[in-house]
N, CA and C atoms of all chains as a GROMACS GRO file, in nm:
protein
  588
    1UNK      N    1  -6.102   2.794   8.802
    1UNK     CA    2  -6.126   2.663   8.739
    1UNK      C    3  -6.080   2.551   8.833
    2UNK      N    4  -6.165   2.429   8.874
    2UNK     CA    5  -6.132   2.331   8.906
    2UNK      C    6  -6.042   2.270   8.879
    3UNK      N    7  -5.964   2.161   8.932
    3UNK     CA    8  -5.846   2.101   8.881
    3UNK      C    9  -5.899   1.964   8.806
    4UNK      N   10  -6.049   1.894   8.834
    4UNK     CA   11  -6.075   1.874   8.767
    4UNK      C   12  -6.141   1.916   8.640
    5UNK      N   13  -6.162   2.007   8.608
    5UNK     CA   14  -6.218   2.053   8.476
    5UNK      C   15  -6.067   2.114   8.406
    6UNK      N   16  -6.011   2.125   8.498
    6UNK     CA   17  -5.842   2.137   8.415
    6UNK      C   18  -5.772   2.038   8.366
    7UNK      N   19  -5.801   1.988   8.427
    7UNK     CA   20  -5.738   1.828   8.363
    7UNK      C   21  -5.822   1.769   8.242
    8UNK      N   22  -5.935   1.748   8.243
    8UNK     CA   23  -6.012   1.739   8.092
    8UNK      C   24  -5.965   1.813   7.961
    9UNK      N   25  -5.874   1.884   7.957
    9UNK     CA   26  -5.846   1.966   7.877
    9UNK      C   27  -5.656   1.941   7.861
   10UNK      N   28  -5.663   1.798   7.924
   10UNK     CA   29  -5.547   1.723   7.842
   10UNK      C   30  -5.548   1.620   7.775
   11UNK      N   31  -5.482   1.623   7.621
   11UNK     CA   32  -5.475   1.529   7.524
   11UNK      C   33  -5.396   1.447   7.491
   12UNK      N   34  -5.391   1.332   7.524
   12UNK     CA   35  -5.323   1.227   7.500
   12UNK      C   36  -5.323   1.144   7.347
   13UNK      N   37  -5.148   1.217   7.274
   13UNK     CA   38  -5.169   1.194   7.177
   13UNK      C   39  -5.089   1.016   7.149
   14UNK      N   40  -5.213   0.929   7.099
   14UNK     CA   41  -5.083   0.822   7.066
   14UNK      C   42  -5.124   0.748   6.926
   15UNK      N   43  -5.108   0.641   6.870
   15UNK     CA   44  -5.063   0.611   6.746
   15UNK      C   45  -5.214   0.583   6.627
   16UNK      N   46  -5.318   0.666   6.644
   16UNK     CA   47  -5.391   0.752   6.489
   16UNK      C   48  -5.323   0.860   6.508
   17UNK      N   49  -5.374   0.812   6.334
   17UNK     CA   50  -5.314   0.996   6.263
   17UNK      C   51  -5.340   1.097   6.298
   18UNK      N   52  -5.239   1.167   6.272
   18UNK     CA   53  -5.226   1.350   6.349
   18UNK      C   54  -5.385   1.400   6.334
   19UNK      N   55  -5.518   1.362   6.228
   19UNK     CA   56  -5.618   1.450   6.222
   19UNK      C   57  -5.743   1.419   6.352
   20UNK      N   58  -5.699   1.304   6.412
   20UNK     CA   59  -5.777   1.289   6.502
   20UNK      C   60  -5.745   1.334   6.665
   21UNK      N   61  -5.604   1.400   6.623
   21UNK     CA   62  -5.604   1.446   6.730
   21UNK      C   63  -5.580   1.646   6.738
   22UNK      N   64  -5.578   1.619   6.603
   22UNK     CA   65  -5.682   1.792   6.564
   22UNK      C   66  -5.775   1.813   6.612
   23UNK      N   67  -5.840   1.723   6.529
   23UNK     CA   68  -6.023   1.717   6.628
   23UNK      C   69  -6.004   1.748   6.824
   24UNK      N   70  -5.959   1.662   6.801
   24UNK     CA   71  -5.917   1.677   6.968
   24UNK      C   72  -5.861   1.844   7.029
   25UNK      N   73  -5.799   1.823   7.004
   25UNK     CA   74  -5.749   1.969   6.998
   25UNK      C   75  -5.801   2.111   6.977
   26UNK      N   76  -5.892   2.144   6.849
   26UNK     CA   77  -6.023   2.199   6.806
   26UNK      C   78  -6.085   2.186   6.923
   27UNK      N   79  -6.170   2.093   6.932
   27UNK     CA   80  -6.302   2.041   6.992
   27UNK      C   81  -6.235   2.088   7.166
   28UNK      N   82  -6.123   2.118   7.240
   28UNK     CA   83  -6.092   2.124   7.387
   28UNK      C   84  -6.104   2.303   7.349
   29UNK      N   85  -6.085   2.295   7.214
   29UNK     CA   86  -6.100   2.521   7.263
   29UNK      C   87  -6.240   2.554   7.156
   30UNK      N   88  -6.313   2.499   7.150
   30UNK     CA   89  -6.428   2.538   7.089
   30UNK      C   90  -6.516   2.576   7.209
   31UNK      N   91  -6.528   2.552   7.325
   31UNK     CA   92  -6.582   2.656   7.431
   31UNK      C   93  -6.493   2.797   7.445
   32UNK      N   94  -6.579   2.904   7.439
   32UNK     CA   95  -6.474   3.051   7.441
   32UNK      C   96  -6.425   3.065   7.562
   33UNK      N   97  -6.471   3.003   7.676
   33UNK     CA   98  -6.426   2.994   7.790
   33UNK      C   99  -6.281   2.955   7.841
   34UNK      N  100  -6.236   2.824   7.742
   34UNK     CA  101  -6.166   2.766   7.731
   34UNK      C  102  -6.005   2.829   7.706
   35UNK      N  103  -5.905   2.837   7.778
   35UNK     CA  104  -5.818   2.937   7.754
   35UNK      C  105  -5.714   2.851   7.779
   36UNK      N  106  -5.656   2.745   7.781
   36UNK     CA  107  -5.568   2.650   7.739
   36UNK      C  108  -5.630   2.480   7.718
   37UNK      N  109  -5.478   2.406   7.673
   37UNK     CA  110  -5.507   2.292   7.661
   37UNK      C  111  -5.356   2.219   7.617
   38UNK      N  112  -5.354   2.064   7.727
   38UNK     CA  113  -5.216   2.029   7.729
   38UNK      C  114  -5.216   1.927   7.615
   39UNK      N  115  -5.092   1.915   7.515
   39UNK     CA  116  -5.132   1.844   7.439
   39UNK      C  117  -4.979   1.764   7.518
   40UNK      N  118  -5.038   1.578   7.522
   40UNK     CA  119  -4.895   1.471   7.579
   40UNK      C  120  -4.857   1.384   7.514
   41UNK      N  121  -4.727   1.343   7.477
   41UNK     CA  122  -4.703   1.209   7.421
   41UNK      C  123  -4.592   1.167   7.431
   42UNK      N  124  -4.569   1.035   7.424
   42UNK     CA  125  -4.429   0.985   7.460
   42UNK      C  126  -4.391   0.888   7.327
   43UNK      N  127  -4.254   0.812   7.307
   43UNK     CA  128  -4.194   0.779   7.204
   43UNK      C  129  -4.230   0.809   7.090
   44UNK      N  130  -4.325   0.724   6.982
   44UNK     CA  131  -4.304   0.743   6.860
   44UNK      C  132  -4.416   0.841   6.808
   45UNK      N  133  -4.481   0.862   6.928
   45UNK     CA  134  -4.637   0.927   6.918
   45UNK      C  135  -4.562   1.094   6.916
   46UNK      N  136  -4.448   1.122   6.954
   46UNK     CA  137  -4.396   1.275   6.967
   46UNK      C  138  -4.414   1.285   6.857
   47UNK      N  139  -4.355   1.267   6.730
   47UNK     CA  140  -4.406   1.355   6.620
   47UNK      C  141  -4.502   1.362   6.599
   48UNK      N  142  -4.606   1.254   6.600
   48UNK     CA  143  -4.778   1.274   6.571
   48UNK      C  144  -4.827   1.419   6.662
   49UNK      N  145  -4.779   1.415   6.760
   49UNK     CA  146  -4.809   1.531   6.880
   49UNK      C  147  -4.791   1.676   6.863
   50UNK      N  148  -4.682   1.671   6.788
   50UNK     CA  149  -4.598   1.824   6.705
   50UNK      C  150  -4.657   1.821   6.571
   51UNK      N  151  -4.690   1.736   6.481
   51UNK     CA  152  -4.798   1.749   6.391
   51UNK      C  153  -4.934   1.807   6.424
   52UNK      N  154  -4.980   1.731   6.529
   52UNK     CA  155  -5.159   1.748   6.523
   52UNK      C  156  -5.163   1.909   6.541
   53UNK      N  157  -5.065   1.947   6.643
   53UNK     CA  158  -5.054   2.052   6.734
   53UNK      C  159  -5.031   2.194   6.581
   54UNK      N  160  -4.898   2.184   6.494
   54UNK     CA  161  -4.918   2.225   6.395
   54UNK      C  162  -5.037   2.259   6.280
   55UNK      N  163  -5.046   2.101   6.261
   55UNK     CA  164  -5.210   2.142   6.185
   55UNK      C  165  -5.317   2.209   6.233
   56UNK      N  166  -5.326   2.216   6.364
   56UNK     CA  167  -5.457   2.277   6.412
   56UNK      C  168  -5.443   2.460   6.414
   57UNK      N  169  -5.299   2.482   6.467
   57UNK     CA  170  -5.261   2.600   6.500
   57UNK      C  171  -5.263   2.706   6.354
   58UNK      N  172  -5.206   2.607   6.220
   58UNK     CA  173  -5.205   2.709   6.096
   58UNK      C  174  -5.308   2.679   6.020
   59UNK      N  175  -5.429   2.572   6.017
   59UNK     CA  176  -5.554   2.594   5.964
   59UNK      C  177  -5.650   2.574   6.017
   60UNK      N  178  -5.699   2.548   6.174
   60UNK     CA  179  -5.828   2.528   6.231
   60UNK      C  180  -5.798   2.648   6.317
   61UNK      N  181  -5.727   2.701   6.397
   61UNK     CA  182  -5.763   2.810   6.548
   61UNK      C  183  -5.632   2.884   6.526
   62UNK      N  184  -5.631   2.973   6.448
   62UNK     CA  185  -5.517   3.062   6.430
   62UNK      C  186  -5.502   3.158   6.546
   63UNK      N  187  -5.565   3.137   6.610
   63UNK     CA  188  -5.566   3.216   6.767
   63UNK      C  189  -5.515   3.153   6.835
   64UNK      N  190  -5.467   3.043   6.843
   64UNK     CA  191  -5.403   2.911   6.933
   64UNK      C  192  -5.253   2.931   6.936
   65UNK      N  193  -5.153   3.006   6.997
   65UNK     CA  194  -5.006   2.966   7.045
   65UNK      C  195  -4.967   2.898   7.157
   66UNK      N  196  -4.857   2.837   7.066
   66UNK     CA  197  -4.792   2.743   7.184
   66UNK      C  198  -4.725   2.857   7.300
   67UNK      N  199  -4.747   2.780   7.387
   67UNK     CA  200  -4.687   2.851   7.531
   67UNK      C  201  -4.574   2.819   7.565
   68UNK      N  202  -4.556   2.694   7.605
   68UNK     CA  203  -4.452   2.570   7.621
   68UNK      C  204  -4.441   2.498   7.604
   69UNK      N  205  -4.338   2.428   7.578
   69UNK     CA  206  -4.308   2.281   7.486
   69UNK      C  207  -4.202   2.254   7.607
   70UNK      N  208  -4.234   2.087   7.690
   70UNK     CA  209  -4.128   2.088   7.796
   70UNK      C  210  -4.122   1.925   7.747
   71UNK      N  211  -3.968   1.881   7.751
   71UNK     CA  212  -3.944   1.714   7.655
   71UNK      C  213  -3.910   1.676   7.840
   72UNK      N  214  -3.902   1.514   7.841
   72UNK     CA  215  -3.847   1.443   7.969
   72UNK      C  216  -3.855   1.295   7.950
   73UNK      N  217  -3.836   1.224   8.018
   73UNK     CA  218  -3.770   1.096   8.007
   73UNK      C  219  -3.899   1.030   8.121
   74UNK      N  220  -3.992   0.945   8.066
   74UNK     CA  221  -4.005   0.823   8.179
   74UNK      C  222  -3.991   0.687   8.192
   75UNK      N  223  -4.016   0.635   8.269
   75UNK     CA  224  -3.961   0.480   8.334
   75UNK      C  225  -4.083   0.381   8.301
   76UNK      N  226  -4.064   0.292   8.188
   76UNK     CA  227  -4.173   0.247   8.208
   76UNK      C  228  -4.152   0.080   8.218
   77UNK      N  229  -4.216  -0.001   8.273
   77UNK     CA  230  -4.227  -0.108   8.331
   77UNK      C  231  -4.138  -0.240   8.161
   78UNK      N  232  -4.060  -0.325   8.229
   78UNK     CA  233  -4.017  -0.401   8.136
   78UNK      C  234  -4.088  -0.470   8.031
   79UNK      N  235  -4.044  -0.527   7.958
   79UNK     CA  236  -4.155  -0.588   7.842
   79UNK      C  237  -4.137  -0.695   7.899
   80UNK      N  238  -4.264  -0.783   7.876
   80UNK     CA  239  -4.264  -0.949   7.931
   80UNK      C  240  -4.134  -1.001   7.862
   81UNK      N  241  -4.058  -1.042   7.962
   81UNK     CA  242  -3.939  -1.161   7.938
   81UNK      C  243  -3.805  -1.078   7.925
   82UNK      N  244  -3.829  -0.953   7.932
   82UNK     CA  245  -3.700  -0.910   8.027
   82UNK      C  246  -3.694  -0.801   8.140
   83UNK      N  247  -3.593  -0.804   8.186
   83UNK     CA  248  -3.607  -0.801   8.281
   83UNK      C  249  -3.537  -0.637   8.324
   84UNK      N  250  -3.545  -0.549   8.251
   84UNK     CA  251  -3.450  -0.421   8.236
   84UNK      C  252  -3.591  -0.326   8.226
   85UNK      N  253  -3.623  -0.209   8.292
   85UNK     CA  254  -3.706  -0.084   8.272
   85UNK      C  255  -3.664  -0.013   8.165
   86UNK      N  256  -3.767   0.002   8.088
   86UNK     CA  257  -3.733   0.112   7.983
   86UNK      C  258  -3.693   0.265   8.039
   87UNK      N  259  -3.647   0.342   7.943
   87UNK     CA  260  -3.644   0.470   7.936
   87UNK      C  261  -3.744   0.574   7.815
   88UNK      N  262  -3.851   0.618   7.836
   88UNK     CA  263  -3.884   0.678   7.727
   88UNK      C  264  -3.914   0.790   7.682
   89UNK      N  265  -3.914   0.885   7.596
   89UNK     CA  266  -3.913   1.011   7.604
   89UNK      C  267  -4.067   1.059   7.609
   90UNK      N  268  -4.089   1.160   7.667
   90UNK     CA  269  -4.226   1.272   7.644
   90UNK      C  270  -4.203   1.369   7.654
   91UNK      N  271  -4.333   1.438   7.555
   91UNK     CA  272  -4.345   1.576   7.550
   91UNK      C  273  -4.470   1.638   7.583
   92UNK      N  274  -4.438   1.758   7.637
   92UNK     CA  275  -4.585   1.801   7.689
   92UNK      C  276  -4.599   1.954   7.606
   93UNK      N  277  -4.682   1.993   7.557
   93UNK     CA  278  -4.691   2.100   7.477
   93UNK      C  279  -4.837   2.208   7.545
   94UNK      N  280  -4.795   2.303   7.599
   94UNK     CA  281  -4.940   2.388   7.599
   94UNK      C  282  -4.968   2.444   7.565
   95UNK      N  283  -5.122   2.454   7.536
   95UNK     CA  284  -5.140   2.580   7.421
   95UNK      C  285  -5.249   2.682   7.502
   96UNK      N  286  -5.243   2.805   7.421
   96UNK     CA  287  -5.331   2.930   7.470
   96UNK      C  288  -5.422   2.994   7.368
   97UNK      N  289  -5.493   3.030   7.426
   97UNK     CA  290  -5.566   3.170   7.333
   97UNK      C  291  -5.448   3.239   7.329
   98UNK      N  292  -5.444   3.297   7.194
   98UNK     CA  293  -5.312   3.438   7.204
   98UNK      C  294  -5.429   3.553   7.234
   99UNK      N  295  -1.931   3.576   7.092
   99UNK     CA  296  -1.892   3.436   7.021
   99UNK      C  297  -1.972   3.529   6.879
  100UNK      N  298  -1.893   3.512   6.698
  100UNK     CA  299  -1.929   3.547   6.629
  100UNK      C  300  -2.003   3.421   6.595
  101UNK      N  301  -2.115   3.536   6.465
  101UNK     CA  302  -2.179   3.404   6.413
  101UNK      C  303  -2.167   3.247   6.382
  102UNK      N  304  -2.078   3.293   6.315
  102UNK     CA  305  -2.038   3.171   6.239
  102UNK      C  306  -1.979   3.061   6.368
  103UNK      N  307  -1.879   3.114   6.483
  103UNK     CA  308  -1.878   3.010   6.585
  103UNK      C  309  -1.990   2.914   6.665
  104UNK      N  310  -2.113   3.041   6.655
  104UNK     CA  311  -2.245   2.980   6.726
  104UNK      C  312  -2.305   2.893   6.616
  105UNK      N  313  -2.332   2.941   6.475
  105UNK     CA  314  -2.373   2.822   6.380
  105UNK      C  315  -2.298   2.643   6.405
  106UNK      N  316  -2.212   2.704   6.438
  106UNK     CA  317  -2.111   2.549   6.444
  106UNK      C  318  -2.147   2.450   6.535
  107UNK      N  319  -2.217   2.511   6.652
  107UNK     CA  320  -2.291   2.427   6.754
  107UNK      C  321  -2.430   2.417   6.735
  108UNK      N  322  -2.508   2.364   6.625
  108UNK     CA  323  -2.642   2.310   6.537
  108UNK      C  324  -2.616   2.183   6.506
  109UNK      N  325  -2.716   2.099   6.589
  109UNK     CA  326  -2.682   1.949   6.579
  109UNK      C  327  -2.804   1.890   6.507
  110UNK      N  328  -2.793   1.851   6.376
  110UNK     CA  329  -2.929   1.816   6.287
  110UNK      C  330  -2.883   1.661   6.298
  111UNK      N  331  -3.047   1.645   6.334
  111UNK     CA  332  -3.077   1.500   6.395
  111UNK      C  333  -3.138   1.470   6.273
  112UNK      N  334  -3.120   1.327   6.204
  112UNK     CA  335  -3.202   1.265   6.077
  112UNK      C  336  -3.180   1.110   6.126
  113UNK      N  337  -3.200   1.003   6.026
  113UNK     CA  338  -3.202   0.904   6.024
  113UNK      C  339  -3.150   0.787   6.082
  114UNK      N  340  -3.035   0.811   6.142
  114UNK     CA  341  -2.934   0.752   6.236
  114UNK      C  342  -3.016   0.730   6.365
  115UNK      N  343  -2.953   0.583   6.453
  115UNK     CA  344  -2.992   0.613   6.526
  115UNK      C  345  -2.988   0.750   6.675
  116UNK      N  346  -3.042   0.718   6.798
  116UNK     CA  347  -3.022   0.835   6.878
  116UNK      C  348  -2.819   0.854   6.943
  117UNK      N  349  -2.795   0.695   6.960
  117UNK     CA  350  -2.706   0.743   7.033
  117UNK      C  351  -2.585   0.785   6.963
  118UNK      N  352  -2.568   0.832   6.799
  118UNK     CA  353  -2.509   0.874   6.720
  118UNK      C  354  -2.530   1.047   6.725
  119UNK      N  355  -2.630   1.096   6.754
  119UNK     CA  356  -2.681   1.266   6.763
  119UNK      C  357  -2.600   1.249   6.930
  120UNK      N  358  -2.622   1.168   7.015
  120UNK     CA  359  -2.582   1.145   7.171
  120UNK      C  360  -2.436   1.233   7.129
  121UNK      N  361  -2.364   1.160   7.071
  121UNK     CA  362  -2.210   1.156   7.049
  121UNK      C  363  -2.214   1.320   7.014
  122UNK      N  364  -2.284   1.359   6.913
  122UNK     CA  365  -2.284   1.456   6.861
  122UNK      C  366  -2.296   1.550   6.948
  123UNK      N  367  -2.422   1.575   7.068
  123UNK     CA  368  -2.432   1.693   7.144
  123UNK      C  369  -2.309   1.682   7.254
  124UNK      N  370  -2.290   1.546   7.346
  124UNK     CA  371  -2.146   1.554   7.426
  124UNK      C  372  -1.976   1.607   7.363
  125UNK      N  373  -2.003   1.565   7.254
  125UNK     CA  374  -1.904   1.618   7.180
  125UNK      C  375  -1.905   1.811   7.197
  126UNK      N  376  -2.042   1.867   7.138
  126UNK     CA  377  -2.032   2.031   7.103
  126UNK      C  378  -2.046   2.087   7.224
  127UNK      N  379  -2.076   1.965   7.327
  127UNK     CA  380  -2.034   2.048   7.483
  127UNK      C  381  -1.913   2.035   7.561
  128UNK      N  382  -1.814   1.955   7.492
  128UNK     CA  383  -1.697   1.885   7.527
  128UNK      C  384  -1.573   2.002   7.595
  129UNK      N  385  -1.589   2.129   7.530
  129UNK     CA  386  -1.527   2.225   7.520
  129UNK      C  387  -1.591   2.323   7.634
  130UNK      N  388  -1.508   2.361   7.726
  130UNK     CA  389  -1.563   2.427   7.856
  130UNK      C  390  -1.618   2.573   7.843
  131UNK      N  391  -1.556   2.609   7.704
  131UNK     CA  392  -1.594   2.756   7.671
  131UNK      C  393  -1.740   2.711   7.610
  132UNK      N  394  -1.794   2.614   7.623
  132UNK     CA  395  -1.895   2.600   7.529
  132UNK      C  396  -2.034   2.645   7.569
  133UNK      N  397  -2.133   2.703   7.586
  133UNK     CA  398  -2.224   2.748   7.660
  133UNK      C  399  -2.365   2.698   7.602
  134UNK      N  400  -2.345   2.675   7.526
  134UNK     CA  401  -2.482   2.681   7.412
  134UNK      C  402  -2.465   2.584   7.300
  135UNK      N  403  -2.602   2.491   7.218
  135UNK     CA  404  -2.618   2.415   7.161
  135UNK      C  405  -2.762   2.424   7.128
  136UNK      N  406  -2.754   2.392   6.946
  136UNK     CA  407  -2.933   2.379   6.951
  136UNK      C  408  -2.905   2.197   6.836
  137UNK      N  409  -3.011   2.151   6.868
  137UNK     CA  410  -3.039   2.053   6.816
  137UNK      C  411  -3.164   2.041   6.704
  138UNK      N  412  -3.157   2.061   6.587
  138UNK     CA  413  -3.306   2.042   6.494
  138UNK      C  414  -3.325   1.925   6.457
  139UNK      N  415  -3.432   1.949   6.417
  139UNK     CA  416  -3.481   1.784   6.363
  139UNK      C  417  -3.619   1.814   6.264
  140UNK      N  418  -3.673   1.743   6.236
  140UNK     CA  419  -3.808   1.728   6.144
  140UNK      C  420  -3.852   1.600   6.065
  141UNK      N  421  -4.022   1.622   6.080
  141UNK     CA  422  -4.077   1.501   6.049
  141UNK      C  423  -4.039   1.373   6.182
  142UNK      N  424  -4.044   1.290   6.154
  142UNK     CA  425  -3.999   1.120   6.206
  142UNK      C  426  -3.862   1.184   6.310
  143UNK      N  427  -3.751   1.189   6.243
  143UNK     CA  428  -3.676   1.277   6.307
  143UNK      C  429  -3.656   1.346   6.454
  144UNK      N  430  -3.834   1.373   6.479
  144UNK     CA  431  -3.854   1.482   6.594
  144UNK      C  432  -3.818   1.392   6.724
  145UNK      N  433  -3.884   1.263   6.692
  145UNK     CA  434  -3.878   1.174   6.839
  145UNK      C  435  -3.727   1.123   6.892
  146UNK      N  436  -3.635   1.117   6.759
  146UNK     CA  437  -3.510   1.066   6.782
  146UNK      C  438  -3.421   1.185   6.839
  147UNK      N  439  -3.475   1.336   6.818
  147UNK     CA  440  -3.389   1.452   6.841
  147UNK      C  441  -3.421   1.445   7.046
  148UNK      N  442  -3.559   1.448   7.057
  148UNK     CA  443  -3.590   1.450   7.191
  148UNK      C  444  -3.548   1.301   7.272
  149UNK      N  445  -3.526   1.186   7.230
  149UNK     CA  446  -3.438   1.102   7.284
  149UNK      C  447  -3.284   1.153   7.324
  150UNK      N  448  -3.245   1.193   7.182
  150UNK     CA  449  -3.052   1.234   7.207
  150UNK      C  450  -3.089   1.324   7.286
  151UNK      N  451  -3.129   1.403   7.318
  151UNK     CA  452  -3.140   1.528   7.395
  151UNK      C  453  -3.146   1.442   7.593
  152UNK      N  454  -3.256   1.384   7.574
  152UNK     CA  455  -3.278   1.325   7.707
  152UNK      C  456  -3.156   1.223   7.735
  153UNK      N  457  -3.141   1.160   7.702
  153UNK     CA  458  -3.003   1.046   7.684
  153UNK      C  459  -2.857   1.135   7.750
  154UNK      N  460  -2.814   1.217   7.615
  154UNK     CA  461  -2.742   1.318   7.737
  154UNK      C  462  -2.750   1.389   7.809
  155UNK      N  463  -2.858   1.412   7.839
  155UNK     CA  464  -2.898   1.520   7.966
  155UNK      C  465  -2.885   1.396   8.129
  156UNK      N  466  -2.939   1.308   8.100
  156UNK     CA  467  -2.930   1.201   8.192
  156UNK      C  468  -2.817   1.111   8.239
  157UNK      N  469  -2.752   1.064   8.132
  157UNK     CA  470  -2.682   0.939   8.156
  157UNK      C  471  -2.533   1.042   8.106
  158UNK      N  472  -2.512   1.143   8.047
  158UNK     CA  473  -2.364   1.186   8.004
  158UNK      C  474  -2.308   1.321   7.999
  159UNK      N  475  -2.421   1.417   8.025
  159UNK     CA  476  -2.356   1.610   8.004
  159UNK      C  477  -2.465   1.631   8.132
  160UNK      N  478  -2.443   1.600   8.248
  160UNK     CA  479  -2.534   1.608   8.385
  160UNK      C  480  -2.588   1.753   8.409
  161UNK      N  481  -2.489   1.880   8.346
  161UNK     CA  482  -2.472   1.993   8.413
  161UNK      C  483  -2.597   2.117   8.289
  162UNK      N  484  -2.611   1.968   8.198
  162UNK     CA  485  -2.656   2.033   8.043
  162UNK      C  486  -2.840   2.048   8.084
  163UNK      N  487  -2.896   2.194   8.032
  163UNK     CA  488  -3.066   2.211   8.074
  163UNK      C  489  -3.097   2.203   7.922
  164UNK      N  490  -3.217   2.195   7.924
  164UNK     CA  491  -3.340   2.244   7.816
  164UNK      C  492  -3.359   2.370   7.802
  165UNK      N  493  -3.315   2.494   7.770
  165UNK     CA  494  -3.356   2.609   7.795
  165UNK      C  495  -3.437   2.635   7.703
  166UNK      N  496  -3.509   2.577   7.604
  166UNK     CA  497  -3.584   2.606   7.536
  166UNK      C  498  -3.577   2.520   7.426
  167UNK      N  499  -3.746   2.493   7.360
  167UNK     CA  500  -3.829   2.405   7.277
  167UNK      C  501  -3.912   2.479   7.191
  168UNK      N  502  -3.880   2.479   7.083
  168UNK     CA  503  -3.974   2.569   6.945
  168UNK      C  504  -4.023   2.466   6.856
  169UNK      N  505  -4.142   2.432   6.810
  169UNK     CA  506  -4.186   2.370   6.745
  169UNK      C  507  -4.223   2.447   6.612
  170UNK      N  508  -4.231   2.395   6.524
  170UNK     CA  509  -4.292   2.490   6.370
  170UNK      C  510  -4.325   2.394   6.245
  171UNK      N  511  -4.354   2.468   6.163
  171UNK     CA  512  -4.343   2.425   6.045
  171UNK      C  513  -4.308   2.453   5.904
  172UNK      N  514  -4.249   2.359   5.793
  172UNK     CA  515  -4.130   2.368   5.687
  172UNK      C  516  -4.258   2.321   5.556
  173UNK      N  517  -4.223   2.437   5.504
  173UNK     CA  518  -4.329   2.368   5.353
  173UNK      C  519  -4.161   2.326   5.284
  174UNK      N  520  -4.196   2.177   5.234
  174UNK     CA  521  -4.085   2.138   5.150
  174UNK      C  522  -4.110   2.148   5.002
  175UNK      N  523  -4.006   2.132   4.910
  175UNK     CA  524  -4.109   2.087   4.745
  175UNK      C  525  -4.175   1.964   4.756
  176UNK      N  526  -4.230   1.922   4.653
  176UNK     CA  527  -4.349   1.823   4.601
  176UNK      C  528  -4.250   1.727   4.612
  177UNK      N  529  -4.257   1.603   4.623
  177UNK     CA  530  -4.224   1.474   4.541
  177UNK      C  531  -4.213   1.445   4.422
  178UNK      N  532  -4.141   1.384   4.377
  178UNK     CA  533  -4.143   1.364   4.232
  178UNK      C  534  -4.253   1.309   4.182
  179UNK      N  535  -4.370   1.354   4.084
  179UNK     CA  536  -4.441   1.314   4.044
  179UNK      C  537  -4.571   1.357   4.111
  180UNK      N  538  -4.582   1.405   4.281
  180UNK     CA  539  -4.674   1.485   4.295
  180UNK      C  540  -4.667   1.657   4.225
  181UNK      N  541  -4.770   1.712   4.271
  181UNK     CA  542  -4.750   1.837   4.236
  181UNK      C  543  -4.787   1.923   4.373
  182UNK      N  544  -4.835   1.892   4.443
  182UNK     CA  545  -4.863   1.992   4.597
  182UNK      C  546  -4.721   1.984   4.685
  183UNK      N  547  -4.662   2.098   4.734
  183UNK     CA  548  -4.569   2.096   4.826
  183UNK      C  549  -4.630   2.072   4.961
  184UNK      N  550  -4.534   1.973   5.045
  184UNK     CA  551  -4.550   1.976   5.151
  184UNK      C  552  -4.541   1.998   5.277
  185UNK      N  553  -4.602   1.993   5.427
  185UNK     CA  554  -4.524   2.077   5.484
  185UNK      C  555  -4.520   1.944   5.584
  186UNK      N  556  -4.380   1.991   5.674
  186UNK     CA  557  -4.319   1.916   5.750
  186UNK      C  558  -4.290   1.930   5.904
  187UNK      N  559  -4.303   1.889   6.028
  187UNK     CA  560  -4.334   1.974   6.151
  187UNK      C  561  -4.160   1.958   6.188
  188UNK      N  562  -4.145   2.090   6.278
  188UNK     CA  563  -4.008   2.111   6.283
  188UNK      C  564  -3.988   2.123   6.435
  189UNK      N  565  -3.848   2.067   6.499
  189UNK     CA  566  -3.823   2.089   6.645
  189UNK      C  567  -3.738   2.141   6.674
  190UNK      N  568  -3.674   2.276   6.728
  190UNK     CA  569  -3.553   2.289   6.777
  190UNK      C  570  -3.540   2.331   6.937
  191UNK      N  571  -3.430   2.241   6.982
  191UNK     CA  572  -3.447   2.259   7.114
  191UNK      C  573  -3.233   2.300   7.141
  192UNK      N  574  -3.307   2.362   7.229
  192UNK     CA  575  -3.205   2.483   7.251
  192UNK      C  576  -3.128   2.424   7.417
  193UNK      N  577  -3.004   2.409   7.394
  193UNK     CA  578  -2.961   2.341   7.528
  193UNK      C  579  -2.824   2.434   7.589
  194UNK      N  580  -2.825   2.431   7.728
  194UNK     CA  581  -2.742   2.501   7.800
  194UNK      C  582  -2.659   2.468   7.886
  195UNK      N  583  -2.548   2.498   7.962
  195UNK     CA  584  -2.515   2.486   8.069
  195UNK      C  585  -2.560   2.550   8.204
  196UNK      N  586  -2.576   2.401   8.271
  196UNK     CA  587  -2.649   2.506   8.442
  196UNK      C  588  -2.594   2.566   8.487
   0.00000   0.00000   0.00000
C-alpha cells in the first residue's frame, strides 16, 4: 500500500456528533481490502473520538478492534492577543480487521 | 504488591479540573516503591483524564510512561424519567515508571 492511500484512511475527529464520524469510520473499512484506519483528535473532540470509535466497533463492524490507543501533547500557536503557546492533548486510536 | 495495595493506585478522573487529578497521579507516584498507576475516566471526563496524564508526564513525574490505553464501554441505568439505559465510553490508561 502506498503511503498515500494510507493516509486517506485517517479520520479527523472534531466537534459534530460522534454519528458522523461513525459514518466515517464505517465508510474507511467498507472496502474488504481495507485492513486498518487511524482515528485523531485533540482537546475536547477526545471524547467524541472514543465515542464514534465505540459506537461503530459494538453496532456497525463487530470485526473492527482497536489496536492502539497512543494520548500526547501538542503546541499549538497562541490565541490572538496573547502571547503564550498552548499545550493540547491528542489521541490517536487504530483500528483493524480482527 | 497484594491486591488491595495495587487497587489503591486508581486515579478516577470526574469533574474537577485537570490540575487537581495532576496532584492526584504525582502524589500515587510520590513513593519510590511505587511502580504502577492507572487513571479512569468516562464520558466528558475522558479529555480531562488524558490532559492530567500529559501534564504530569511533561511538566512534573519526567521518569513516568504510558504503558498502556484501553478504551471501552459502560451501559449505565436510565435517567430519571427515561426508560432506556445508557451507555457511556470509558478510558483507562495505565502509567509506569521508565
Amino acid at each position: 500500500m502506498s503511503k498515500k492511500s494510507s493516509e486517506s484512511n485517517i479520520i479527523y475527529v472534531g466537534r459534530k456528533p460522534p454519528m458522523d464520524y461513525v459514518l466515517a469510520i464505517v465508510t474507511a473499512f467498507s472496502g474488504s481490502e481495507v485492513k486498518e484506519a487511524t482515528v485523531k483528535a485533540r482537546g475536547r473532540a477526545i471524547t467524541t473520538a472514543v465515542d464514534a470509535v465505540e459506537i461503530t466497533r459494538r453496532k456497525f463492524v463487530k470485526e473492527m478492534i482497536v489496536d492502539k490507543v497512543v494520548i500526547g501533547t501538542e503546541e499549538m500557536p497562541p490565541r490572538e492577543g496573547e502571547s503564550n503557546s498552548r499545550n493540547i492533548s491528542t489521541i490517536e486510536i487504530t483500528l483493524k480487521r480482527s
